[in-house]
N, C-alpha and C positions, 0 to 999 in steps of 0.2 A: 427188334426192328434194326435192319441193316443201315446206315448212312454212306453215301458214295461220296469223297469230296473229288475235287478237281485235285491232277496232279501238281504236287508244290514246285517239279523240278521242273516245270512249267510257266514256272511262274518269272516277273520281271518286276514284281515289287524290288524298292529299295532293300538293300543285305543288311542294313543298316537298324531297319526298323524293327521294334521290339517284340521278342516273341509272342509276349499278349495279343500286340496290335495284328501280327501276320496269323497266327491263328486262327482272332475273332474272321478277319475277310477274307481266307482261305474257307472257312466252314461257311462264310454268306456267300460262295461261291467267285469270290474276287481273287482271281489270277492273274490279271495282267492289265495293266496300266488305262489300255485303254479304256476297259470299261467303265472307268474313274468317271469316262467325259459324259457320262447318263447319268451321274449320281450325284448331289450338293453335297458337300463339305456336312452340312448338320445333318444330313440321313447316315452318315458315318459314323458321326459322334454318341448314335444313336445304338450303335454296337457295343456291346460289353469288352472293354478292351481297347477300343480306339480313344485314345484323346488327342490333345492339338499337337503334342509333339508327333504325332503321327502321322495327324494331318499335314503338319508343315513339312514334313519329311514328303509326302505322298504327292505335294504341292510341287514342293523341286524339283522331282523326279518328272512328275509333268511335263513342268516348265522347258527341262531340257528338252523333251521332246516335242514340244511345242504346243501340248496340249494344256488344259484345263479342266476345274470339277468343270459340272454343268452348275447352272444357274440354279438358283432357288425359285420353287415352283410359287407362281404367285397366285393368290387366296383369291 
């Protein structure tokens, strides 16, 4: 079975971030920042490879762009 990812050179993740953490959300299909703004902060953490410094890293990088995660979905 063949897997397609999204191109990396594509991508506007932080350069910063760890190659664990860029791996795990290149292969859950996260290329680019903004699709950050559909997704909470804890469905990320939820990836094999992402933890908070990657989240805080993924936070700034946001921020400068004026965006944000999305909210956490309420129960």
């Amino acid at each position: 079975m063949s897997h397609t990812y999204p191109d990396p050179s594509a991508s506007d993740l932080p350069k910063d971030l760890a190659a664990p953490a860029r791996r795990a959300l290149i292969a859950a299909g996260y290329v680019r920042l903004e699709q950050f703004t559909r997704v909470s902060e804890a469905e990320l953490l939820r990836l094999h490879g992402v933890g908070p410094k990657g989240i805080r890293q993924l936070r700034r990088a946001l921020e400068v762009q004026g965006l944000a995660f999305a909210s956490r979905k309420r129960a």
